[in-house]
C-alpha positions in Angstrom: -29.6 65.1 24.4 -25.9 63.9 23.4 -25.7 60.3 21.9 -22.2 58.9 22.5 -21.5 56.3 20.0 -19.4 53.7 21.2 -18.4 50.8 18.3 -20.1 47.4 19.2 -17.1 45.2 19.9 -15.9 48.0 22.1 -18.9 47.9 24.0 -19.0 44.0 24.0 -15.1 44.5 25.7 -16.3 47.1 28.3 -19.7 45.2 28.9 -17.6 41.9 29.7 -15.4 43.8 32.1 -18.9 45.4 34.3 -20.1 41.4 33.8 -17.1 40.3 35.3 -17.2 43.2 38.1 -20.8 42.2 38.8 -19.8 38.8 38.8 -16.9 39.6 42.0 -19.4 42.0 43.8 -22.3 38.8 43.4 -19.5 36.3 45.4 -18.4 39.4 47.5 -22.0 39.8 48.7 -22.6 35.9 49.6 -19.3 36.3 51.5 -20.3 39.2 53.2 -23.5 38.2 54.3 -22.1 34.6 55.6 -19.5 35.6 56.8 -21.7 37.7 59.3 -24.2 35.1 59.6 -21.0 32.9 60.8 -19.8 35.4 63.2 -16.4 35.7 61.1 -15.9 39.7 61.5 -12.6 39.5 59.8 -13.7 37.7 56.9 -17.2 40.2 56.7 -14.0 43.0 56.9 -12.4 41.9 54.0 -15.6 41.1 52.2 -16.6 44.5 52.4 -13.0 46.0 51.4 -13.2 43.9 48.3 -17.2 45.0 47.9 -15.8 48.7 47.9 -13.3 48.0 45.4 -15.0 46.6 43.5 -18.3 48.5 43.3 -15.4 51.8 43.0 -14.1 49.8 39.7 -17.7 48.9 38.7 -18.9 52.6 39.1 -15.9 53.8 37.1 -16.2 51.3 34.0 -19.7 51.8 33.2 -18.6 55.9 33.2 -16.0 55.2 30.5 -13.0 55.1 33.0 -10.5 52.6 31.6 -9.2 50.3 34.6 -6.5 47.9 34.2 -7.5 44.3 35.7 -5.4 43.7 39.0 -4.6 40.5 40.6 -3.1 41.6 44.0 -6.6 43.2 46.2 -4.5 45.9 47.6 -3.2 46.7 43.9 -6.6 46.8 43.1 -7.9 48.8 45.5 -5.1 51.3 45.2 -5.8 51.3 41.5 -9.0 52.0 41.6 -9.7 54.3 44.4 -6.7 56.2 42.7 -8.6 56.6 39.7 -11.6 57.9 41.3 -9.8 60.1 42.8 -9.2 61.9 39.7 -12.5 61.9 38.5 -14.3 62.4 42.3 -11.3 63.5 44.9 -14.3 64.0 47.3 -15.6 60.5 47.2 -12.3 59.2 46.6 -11.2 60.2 50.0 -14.2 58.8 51.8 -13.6 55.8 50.4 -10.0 55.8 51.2 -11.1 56.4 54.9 -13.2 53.5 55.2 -10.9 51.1 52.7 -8.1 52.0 55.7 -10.0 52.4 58.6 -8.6 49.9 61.5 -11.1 47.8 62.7 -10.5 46.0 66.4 -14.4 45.0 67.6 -17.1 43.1 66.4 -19.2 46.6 66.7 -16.4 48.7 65.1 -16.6 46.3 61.8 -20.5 46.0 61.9 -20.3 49.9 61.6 -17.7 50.5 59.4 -19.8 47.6 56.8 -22.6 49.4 57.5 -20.9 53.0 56.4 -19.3 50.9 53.0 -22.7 49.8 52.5 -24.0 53.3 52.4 -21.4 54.5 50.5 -21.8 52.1 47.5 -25.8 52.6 47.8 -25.4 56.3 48.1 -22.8 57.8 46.8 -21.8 55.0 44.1 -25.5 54.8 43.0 -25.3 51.3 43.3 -28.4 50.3 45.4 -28.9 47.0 44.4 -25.5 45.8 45.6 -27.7 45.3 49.7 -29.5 42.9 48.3 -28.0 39.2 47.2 -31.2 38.3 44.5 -30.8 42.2 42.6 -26.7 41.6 42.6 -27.6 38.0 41.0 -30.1 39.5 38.8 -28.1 42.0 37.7 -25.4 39.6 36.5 -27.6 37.4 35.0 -29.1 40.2 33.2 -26.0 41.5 32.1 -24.9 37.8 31.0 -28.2 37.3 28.9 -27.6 40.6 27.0 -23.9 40.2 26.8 -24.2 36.7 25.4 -26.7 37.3 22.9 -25.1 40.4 21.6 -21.5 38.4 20.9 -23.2 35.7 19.5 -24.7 38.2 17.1 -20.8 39.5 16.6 -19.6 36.2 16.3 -17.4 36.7 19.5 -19.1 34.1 22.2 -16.7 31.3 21.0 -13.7 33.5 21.5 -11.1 32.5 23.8 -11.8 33.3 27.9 -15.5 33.6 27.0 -16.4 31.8 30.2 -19.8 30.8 29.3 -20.2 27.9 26.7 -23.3 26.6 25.4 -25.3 24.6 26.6 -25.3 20.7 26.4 -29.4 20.3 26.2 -30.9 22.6 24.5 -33.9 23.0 26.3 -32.0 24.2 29.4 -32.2 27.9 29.2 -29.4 28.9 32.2 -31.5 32.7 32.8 -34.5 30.9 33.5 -32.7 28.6 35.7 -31.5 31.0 37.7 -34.1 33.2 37.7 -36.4 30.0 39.3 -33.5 29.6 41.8 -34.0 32.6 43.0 -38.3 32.7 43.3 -37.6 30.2 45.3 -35.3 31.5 47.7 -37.1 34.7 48.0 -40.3 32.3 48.9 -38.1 31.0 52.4 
């Protein structure tokens, strides 16, 4: 077994950019899903552009590919389905097809979310981005660690950390979301 060693303020940067990934597919998977539920195909199609982005950028980062944050969604994706096309020219073009695929019909985006879907399960390895309490639990999670580890460094005060503390200290925010979501798995 190989042990890469990666120094701990590095791995604080590149575990604040998967947390803020995680964060963008958690929204992107509330839009997707109402979207659908609202019968708003075109918004679902975009919603699941921007899922494949970003579970392509997500997929990449936590393999050590260095990404450059892009504003612009079309930047984005071309950044980072171009980047996985150098590591996985294969994949890269499947995604590719389905990132550019037309869409027309309600049917025709229904399948082509269902084929993105598969993909990011699949062949991302990224199962838990189906279900909206795993991508919420993931983040969370990933904020808890992340959190503790730079206050520990002496980094969670640092500019664009985008979690404070808290104002009573008996609120514990993981626990609060973690509730939040018993509950809604209870409906």
């Amino acid at each position: 077994m190989t042990v890469h060693s990666l120094p701990l303020k590095g791995w604080v940067r590149t575990k604040r950019r998967v947390n803020a990934i995680e964060l963008d597919v958690m929204a992107l998977r509330y839009d997707l899903d109402g979207a659908l539920d609202a019968g708003q195909y075109g918004l679902a199609w975009w919603a699941g552009q921007a899922m494949l982005t970003a579970a392509v950028e997500l997929s990449l980062v936590e393999s050590g590919v260095e990404l450059r944050g892009q504003e612009d969604p079309v930047e984005r994706a071309c950044a980072a389905l171009d980047a996985l096309h150098r590591v996985n020219p294969v994949l890269a073009e499947a995604a590719w097809e389905l990132w550019l695929r037309p869409q027309s019909s309600e049917g025709e985006i229904q399948r082509a979310l269902d084929e993105i879907l598969a993909l990011i399960e699949q062949r991302l390895g990224l199962p838990w981005v189906l279900s909206r309490q795993q991508v919420v639990m993931r983040w969370a999670v990933s904020t808890s660690v992340l959190r503790a580890v730079a206050k520990q460094l002496g980094m969670a005060g640092a500019e664009d950390w985008y979690l404070g503390g808290s104002d009573s200290p008996d609120l514990d925010w993981y626990s609060e979301i973690v509730a939040t979501l018993e509950q809604e798995r209870r409906r």
